[in-house]
VOPAGU-2260 file (C-alpha; in pm, 1 decimal, decimal comma):
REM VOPAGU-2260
SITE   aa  ch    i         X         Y         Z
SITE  UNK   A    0    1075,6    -743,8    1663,3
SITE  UNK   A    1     979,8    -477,6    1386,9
SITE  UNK   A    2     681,2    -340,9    1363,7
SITE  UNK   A    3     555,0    -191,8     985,5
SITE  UNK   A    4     295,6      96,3     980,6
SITE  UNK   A    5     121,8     154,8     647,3
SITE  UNK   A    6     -84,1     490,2     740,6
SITE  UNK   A    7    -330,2     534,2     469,3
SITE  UNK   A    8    -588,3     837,6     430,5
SITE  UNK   A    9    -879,3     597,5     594,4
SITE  UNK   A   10    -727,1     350,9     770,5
SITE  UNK   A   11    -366,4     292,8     921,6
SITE  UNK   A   12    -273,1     -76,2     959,3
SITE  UNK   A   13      -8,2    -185,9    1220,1
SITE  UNK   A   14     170,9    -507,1    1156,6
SITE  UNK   A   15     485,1    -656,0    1409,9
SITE  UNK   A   16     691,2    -934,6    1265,7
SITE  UNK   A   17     921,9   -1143,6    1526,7
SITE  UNK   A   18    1174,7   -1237,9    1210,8
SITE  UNK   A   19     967,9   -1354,2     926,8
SITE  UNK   A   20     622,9   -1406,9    1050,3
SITE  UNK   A   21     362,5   -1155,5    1140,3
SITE  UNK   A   22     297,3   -1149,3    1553,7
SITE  UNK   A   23     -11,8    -970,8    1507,5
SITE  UNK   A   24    -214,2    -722,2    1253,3
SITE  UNK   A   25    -461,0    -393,2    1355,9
SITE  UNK   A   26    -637,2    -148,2    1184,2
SITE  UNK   A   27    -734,2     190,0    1318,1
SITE  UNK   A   28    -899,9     500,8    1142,2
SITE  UNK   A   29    -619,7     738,0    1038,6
SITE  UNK   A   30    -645,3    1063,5    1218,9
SITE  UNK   A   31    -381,1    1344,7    1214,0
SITE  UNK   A   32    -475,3    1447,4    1578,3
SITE  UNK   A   33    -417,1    1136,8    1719,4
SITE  UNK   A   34    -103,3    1218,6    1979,0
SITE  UNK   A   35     179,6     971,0    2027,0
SITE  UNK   A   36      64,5     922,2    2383,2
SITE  UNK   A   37    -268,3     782,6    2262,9
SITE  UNK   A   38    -139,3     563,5    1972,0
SITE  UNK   A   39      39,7     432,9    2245,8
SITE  UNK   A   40    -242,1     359,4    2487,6
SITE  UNK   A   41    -448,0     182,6    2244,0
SITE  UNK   A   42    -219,4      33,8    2083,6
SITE  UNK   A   43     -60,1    -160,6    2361,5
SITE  UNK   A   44    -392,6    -266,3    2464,1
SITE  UNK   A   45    -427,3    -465,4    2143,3
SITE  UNK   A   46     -45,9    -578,1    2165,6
SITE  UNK   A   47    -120,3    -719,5    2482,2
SITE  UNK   A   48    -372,0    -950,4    2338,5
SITE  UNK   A   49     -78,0   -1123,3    2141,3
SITE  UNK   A   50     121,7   -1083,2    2473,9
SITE  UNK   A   51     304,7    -871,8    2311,7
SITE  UNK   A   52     410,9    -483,3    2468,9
SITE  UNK   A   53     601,4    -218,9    2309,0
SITE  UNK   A   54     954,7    -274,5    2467,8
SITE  UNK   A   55     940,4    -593,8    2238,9
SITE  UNK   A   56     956,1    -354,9    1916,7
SITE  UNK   A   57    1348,9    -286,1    1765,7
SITE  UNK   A   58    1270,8    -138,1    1484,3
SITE  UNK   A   59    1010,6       3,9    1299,3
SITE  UNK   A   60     894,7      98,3     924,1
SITE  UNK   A   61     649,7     333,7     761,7
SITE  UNK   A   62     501,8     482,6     479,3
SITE  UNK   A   63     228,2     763,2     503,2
SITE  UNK   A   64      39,2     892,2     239,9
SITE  UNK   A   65     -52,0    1159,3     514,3
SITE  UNK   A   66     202,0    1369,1     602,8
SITE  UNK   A   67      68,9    1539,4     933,7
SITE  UNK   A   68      64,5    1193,4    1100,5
SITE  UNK   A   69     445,9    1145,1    1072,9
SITE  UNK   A   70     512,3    1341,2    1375,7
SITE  UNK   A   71     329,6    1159,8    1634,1
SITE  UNK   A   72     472,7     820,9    1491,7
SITE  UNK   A   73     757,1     924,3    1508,9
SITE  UNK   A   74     742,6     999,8    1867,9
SITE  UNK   A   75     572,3     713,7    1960,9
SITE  UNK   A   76     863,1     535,2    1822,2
SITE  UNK   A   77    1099,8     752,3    1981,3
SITE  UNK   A   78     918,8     729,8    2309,7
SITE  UNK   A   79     767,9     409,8    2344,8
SITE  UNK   A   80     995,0     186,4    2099,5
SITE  UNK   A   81    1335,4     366,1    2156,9
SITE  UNK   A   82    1423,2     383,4    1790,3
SITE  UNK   A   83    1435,5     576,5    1469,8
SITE  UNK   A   84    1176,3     469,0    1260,1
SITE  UNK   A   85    1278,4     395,3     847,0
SITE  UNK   A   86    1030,2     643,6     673,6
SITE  UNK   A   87     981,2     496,6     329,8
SITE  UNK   A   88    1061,7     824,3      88,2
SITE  UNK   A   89    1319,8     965,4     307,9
SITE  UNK   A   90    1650,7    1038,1     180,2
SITE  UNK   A   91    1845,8     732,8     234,8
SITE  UNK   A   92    1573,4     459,8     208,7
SITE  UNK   A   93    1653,9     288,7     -23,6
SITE  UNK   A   94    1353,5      21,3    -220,4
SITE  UNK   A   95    1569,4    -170,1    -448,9
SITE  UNK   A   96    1316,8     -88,6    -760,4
SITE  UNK   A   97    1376,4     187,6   -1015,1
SITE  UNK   A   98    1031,5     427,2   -1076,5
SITE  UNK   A   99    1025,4     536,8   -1453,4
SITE  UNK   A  100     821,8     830,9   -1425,2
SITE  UNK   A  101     877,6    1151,7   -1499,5
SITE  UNK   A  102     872,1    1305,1   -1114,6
SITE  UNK   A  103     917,9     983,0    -841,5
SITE  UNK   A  104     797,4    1209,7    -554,5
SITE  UNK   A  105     466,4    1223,9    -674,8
SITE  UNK   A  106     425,4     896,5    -659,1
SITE  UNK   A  107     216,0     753,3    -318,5
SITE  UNK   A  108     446,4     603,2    -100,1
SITE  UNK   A  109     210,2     315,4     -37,7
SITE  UNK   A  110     155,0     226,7    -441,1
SITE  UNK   A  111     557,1     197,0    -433,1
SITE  UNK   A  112     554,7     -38,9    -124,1
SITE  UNK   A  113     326,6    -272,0    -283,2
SITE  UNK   A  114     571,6    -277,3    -586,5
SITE  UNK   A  115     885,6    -397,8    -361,0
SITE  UNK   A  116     572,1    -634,9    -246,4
SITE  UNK   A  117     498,0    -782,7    -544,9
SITE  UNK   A  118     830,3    -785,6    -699,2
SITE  UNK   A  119     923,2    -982,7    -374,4
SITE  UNK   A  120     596,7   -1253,3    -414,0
SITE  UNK   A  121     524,6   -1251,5    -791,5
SITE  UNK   A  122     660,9   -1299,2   -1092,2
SITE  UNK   A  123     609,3    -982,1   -1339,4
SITE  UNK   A  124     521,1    -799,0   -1523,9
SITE  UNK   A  125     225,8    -713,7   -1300,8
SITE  UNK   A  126     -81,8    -521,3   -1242,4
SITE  UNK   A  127    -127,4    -394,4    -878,7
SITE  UNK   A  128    -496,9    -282,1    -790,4
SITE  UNK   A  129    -546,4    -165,0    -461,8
SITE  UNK   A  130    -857,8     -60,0    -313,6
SITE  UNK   A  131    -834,3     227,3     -57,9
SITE  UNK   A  132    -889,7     567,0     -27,6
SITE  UNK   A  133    -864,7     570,0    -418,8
SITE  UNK   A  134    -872,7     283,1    -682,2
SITE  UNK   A  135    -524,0     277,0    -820,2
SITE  UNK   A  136    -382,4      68,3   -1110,6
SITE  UNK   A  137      17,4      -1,3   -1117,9
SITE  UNK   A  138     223,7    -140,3   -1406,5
SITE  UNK   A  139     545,3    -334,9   -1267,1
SITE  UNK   A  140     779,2    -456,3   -1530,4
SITE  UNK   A  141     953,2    -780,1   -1493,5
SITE  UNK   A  142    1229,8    -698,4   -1317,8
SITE  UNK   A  143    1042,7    -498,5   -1016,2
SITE  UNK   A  144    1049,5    -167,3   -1137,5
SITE  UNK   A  145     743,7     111,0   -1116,8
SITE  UNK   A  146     648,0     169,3   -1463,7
SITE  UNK   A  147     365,9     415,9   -1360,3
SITE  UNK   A  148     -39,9     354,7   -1311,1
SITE  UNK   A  149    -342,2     498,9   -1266,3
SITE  UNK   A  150    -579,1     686,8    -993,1
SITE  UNK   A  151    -920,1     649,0    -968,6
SITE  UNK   A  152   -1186,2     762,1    -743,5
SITE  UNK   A  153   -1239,6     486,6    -468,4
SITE  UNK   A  154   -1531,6     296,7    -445,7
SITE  UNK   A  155   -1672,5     421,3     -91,2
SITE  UNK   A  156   -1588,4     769,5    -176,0
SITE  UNK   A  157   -1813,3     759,6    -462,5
SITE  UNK   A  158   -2097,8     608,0    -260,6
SITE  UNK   A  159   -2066,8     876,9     -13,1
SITE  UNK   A  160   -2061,0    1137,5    -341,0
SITE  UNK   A  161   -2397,8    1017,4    -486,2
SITE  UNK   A  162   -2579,7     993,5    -105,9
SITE  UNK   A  163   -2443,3    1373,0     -71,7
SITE  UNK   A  164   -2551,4    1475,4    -400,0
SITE  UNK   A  165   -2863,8    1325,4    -492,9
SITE  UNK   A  166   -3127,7    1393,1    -233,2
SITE  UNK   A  167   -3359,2    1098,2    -254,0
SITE  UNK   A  168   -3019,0     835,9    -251,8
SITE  UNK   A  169   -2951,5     711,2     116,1
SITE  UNK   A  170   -2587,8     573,0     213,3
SITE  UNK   A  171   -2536,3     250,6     173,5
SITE  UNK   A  172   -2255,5     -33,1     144,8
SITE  UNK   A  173   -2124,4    -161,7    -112,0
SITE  UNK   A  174   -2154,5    -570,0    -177,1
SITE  UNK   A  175   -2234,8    -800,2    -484,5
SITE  UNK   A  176   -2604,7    -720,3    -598,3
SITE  UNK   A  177   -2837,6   -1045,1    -662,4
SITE  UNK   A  178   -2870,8    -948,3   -1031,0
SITE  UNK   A  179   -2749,1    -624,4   -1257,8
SITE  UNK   A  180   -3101,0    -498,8   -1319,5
SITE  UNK   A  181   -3186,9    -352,7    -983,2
SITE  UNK   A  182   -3607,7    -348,5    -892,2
SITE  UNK   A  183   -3560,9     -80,1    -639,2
SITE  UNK   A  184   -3302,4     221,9    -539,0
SITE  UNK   A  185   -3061,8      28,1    -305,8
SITE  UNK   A  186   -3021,4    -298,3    -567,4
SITE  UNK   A  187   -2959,9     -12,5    -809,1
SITE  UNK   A  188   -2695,1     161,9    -627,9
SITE  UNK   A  189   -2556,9    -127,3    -546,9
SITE  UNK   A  190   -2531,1    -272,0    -892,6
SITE  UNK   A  191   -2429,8      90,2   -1038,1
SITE  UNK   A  192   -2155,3      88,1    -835,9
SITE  UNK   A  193   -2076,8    -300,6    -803,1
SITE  UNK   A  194   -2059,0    -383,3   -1158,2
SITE  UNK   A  195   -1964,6      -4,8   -1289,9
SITE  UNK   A  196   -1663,8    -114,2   -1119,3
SITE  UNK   A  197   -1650,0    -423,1   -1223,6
SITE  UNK   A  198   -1606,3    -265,6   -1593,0
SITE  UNK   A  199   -1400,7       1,1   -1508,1
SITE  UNK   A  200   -1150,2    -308,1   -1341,7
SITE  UNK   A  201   -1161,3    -480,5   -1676,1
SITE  UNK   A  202   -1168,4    -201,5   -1938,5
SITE  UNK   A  203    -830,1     -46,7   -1734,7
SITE  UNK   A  204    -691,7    -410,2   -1712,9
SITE  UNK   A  205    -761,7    -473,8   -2064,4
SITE  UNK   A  206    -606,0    -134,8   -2216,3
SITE  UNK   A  207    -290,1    -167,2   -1943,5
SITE  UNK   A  208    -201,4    -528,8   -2114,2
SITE  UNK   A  209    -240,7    -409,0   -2451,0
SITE  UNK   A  210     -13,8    -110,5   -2418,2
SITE  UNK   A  211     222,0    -271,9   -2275,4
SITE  UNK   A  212     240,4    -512,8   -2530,2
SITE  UNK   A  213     198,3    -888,0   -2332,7
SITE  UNK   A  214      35,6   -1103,8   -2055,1
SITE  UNK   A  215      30,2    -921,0   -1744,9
SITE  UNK   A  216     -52,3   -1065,2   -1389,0
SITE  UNK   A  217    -299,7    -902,8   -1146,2
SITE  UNK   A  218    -277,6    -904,3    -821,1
SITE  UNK   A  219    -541,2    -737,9    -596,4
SITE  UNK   A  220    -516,0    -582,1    -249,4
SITE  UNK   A  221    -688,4    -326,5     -16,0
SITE  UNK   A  222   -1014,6    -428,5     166,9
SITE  UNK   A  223   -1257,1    -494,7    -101,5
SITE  UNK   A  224    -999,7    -687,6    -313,1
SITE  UNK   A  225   -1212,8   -1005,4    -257,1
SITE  UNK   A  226   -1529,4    -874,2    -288,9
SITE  UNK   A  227   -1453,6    -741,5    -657,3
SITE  UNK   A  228   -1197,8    -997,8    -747,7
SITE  UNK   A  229   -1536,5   -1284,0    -699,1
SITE  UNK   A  230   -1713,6   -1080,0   -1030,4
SITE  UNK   A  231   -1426,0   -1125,6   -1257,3
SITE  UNK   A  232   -1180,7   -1309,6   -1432,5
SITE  UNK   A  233    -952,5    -999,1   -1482,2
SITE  UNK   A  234    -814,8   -1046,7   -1125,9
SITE  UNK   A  235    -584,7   -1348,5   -1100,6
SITE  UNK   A  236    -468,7   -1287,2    -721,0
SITE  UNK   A  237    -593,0   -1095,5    -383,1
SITE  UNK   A  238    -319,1   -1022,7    -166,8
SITE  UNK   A  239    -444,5    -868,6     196,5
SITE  UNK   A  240     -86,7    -825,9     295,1
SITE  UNK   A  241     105,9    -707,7     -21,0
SITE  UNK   A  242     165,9    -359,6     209,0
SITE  UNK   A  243     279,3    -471,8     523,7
SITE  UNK   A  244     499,6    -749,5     344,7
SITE  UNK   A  245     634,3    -454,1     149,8
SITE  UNK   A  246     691,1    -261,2     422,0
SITE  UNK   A  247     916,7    -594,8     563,9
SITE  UNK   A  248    1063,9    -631,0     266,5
SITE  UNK   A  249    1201,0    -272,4     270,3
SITE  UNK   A  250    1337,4    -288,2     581,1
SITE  UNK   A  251    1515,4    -570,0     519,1
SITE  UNK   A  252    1742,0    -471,4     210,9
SITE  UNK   A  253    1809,0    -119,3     422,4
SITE  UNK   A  254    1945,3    -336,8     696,9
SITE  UNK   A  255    2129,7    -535,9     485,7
SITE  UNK   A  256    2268,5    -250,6     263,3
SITE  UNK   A  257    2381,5     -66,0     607,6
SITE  UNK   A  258    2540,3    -393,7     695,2
């Protein structure tokens, strides 16, 4: 079986596939102190709910957009799966998409994923929105390849920036206010945030299509892809998995290229 780990700067997601389809899915907060030894424990707790255990992993993929976690996965593969994990960005992994930017390192490792992703599900050219850590923005031509994109700040790190800033502002969650005009301070953080994002989503959608000069599909993925995609038409698709399936889909033309 092969098990794909997406380690993001909140959350790291663990995904094993037995051929095509997904075994199981988990989601733990990303720490970089977290020790082989107790990804291990916990994570074979939750394996064994899909009586599932470690000795059934082969292989395993990842991509980190956090660099000091790499060590202990790579132990814990090592260790507990008895293989050499494919680390998406090292030399040799290949992702079957060209990136036209001016420095391809610099580019997340996870925003590339989701290309091979939605090259793999879609038919381009495409928009890729993800909501994580950040809000980013990705232009795929239509033959797969990273054309480049945009960062913005995520949407729970700017909650947490106006509770820490403004006194008076308590933190709160985000979610779909009842109107736009708020009659109190929580409806009208909620709405600042809820439908300021809500423009910034179409403003960047609308300007990506135009410069690039015809109809674009977007596809939107990260955990509040659904909540944002219900306030407007610029979304056309929410795709939970578009990482993990990346992740798949990357191991899968390695394999078959080392074949």
């Amino acid at each position: 079986m092969l098990l794909a780990i997406d380690v993001g700067n909140t959350n790291t997601v663990f995904a094993v596939f037995d051929g095509a389809s997904p075994r199981g899915q988990w989601r733990a907060a990303t720490d970089a102190q977290r020790t082989a030894d107790e990804h291990a424990v916990w994570f074979s707790q939750l394996m064994a709910r899909e009586a599932l255990t470690l000795d059934d992993i082969d292989n395993v993929v990842l991509s980190t957009v956090v660099p000091q976690c790499l060590s202990a996965l790579n132990m814990l593969c090592r260790q507990y799966c008895d293989c050499i994990p494919l680390v998406v960005g090292e030399p040799g992994v290949e992702l079957g998409i060209t990136v036209h930017v001016a420095q391809p390192g610099e580019v997340g490792a996870d925003r590339l994923v989701n290309a091979v992703g939605a090259q793999n599900r879609y038919d381009g050219p495409l928009i890729i929105i993800d909501f994580g850590t950040a809000t980013t923005f990705d232009a795929i031509n239509e033959d797969g390849s990273y054309e480049g994109g945009i960062i913005a700040p995520g949407i729970n790190l700017s909650l947490e920036s106006l509770h820490q800033a403004a006194a008076q502002l308590p933190r709160i969650a985000v979610s779909r206010p009842a109107s736009v005009i708020a009659k109190s301070t929580v409806p009208a953080m909620q709405s600042g945030i809820y439908w300021g994002y809500i423009g910034l989503i179409e403003g960047i959608v609308q300007r990506m299509k135009e410069e690039y000069g015809s109809a674009m599909t977007v596809v939107a993925t990260g955990g509040l892809a659904d909540l944002f995609s219900d306030g407007t038409a610029a979304i056309d698709t929410t795709d939970a998995d578009l990482t993990i399936r990346g992740l798949q889909e990357i191991f899968q033309r390695n394999r078959a290229g080392a074949s």
